[in-house]
N, C-alpha and C positions, 0 to 999 in steps of 0.2 A: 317514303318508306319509314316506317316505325320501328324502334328499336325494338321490340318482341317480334320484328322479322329478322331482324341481324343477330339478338343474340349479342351478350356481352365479349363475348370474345371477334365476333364478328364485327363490332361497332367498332373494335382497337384496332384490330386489322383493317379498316376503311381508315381510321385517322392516319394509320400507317401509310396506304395507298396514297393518301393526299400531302404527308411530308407535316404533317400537325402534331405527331410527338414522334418520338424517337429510344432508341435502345428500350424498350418497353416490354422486351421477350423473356427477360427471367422476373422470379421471387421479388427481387430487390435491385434498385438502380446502384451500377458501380461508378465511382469517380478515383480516377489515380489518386495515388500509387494504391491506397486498398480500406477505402473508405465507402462502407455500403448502407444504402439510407432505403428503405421500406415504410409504406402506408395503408394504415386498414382503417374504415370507420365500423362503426356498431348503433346504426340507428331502432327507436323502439318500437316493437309489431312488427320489426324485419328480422333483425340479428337476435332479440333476445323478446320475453316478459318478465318483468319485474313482479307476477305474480310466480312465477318460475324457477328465480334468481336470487340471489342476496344483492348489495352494493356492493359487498365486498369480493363474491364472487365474478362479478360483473368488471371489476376494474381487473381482476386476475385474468383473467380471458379475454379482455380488450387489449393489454401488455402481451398475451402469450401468444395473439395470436400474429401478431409484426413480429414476434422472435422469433418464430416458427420460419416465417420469413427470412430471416436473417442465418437460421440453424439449415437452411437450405441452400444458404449462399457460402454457407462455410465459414460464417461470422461469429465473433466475440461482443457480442451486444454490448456497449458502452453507455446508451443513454436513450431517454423516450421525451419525446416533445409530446403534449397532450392539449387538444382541445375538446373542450366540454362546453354542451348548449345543452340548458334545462332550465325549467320554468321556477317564477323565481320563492313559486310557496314550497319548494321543493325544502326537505330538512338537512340543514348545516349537516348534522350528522351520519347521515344518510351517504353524503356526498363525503365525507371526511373518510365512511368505511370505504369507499369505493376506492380513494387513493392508496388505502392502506390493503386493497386487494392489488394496487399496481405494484407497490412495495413490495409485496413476497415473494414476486418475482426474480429479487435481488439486481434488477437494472433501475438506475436513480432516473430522477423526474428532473428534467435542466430548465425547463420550461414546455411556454404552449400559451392558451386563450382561452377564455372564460363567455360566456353570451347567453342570452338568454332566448328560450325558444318554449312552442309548445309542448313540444315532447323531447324527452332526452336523446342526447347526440352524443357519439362519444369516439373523434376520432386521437389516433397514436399517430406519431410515426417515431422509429427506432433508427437508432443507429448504429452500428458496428464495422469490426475490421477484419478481413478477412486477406490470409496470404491467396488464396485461390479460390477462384467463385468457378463450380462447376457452368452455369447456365443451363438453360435447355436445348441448347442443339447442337451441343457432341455427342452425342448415341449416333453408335455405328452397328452394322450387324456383326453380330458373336457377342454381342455384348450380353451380358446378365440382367435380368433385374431384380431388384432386391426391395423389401420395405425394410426400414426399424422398428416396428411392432405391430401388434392385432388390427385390425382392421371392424368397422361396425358399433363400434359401443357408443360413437357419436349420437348415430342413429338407433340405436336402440333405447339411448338414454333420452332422444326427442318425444318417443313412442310412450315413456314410460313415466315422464312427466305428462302426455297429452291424457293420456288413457287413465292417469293414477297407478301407477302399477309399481309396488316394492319390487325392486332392482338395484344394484349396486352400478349400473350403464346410466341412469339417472344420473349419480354426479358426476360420468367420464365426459357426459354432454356438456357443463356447466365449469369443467374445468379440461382444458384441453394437455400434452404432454409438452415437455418442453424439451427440444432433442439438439440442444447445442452441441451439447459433446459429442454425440453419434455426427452430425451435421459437419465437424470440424476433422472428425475422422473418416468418413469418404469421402467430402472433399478432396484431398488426397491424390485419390485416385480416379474419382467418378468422372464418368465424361459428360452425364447431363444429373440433372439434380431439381426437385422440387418437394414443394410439401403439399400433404391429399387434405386441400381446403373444400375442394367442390367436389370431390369423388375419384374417386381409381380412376374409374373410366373416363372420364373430361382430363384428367390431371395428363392422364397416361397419353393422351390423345395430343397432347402441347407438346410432348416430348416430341412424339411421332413425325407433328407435325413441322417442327420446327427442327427436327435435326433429319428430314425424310427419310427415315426407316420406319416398318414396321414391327408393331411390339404385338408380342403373342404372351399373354396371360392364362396360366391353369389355375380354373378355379380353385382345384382340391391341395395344391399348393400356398394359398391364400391364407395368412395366417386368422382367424375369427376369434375376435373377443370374448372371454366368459360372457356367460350372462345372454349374450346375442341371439341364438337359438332361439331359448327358452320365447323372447320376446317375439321375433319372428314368429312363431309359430302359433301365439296368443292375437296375433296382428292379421294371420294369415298372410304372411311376402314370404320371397325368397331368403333364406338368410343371406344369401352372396349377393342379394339387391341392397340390403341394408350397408353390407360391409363393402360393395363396390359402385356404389350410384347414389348413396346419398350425400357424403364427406363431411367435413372437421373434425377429420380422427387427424389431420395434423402429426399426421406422422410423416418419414421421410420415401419418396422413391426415388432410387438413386439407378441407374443404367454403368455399370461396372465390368470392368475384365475381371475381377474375381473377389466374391461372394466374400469373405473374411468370414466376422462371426453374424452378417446380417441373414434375413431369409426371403431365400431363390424364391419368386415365384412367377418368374416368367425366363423371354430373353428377347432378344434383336434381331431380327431378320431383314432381309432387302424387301425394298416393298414401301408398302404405306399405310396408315391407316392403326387401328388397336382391333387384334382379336381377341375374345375370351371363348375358353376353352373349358369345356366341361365330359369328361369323358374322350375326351379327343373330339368332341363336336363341337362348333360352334356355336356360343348364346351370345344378346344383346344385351347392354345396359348403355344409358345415357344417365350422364352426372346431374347435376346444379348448372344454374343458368339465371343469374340474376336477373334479366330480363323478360326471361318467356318462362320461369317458372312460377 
């Protein structure tokens, strides 16, 4: 069997099956008393183009996206360990904006690895401390759920650098949000918790899956990024395809007893599985799948 038949969520869940990694079900790994450590890479022609990208943009978004990580677990990000593989005619400077994109992040660099390769590589991993990690499998039914902001301009801004198209969603793709603070305040309360790396619908789906309830999603509830429309409609998709099946809006979805100041756009029911709801009828979307997409 080939992993474009398992599907990357499908492959962890076999390693599970076999007893070959362990606690692997939320954002980031917890270790007592409340030390939580997450890793992302960013390889080239996959994760990004540097005809697309700055250096500097590029180490920002390689840093945001393991805090993103961390702002899901309900962590205070304290430190990034970074390894980098790039070929070695690559420019001193080039490589010196790209740290200085990890920097503005305001999380310090402790270490990591240097290596040389053909194409650039660029992984993190972060660290943080969090008093309570929601995980993914406390959603119960009656529960709510909530994002912390728009939805789509990841993907809108994919469309808009492929096509050339003046958009302000162009650099929401190129620089993701950073929701520590939102992250540290549902925590809290939240009974499941993650960030929309691979899409609403895949994201949403890990909840479901891992805490068995089902989650019912209204589109018209959804909150959609400026700019998003416009670009859908130049593209010819859905807009609620871009804003819930394509993902790195990197925002929060949290499963909650009660909404505070984030926004409803679903809830929790017995069952299984992710509905979305449009009009009171049923539509599909499928996420990101590193494997089979």
């Amino acid at each position: 069997m080939r992993l474009s038949d398992l599907g990357e969520f499908g492959f962890l869940r076999e390693l599970e099956r076999r007893g070959l990694v362990q606690r692997i079900q939320n954002d980031a790994a917890q270790f007592a008393p409340d030390l939580v450590v997450t890793q992302d890479a960013l390889v080239e022609g996959v994760h990004f183009r540097l005809d697309w990208t700055s250096w500097h943009d590029l180490g920002y978004k390689a840093a945001a996206v393991n805090i993103s990580d961390l702002a899901a677990s309900g962590a205070e990000p304290e430190a990034l360990i970074v390894s980098l593989g790039l070929p070695g005619e690559s420019e001193a400077d080039d490589v010196i904006a790209l740290y200085e994109g990890i920097a503005e992040t305001g999380v310090p660099v402790l270490g990591g690895d240097t290596t040389s390769a053909e194409r650039l590589y660029l992984s993190v991993t972060a660290l943080g401390r969090a008093e309570r990690v929601p995980g993914r499998d406390g959603a119960r039914a009656g529960d709510l759920l909530v994002v912390t902001g728009p939805l789509g301009a990841s993907a809108a801004g994919f469309y808009c650098l492929q096509e050339r198209l003046t958009n302000p969603c162009a650099r929401e793709h190129l620089r993701p949000p950073l929701r520590v603070a939102e992250g540290k305040e549902l925590a809290q309360s939240a009974h499941a918790m993650l960030d929309i790396s691979d899409g609403l619908a895949s994201d949403a789906l890990r909840i479901a899956e891992r805490s068995g309830c089902r989650l019912v999603i209204e589109l018209e509830r959804v909150p959609v990024a400026a700019g998003v429309a416009k670009v859908a409609a130049h593209i010819k998709q859905d807009v609620y395809a871009l804003a819930c099946a394509f993902g790195e809006d990197y925002e929060l979805l949290a499963a909650v007893p009660e909404p505070g100041r984030f926004s409803v756009i679903g809830r929790c029911e017995e069952g299984e599985g992710v509905v979305f709801l449009r009009d009171g009828e049923p539509v599909e979307f499928s996420g990101w799948d590193h494997f089979r997409d």
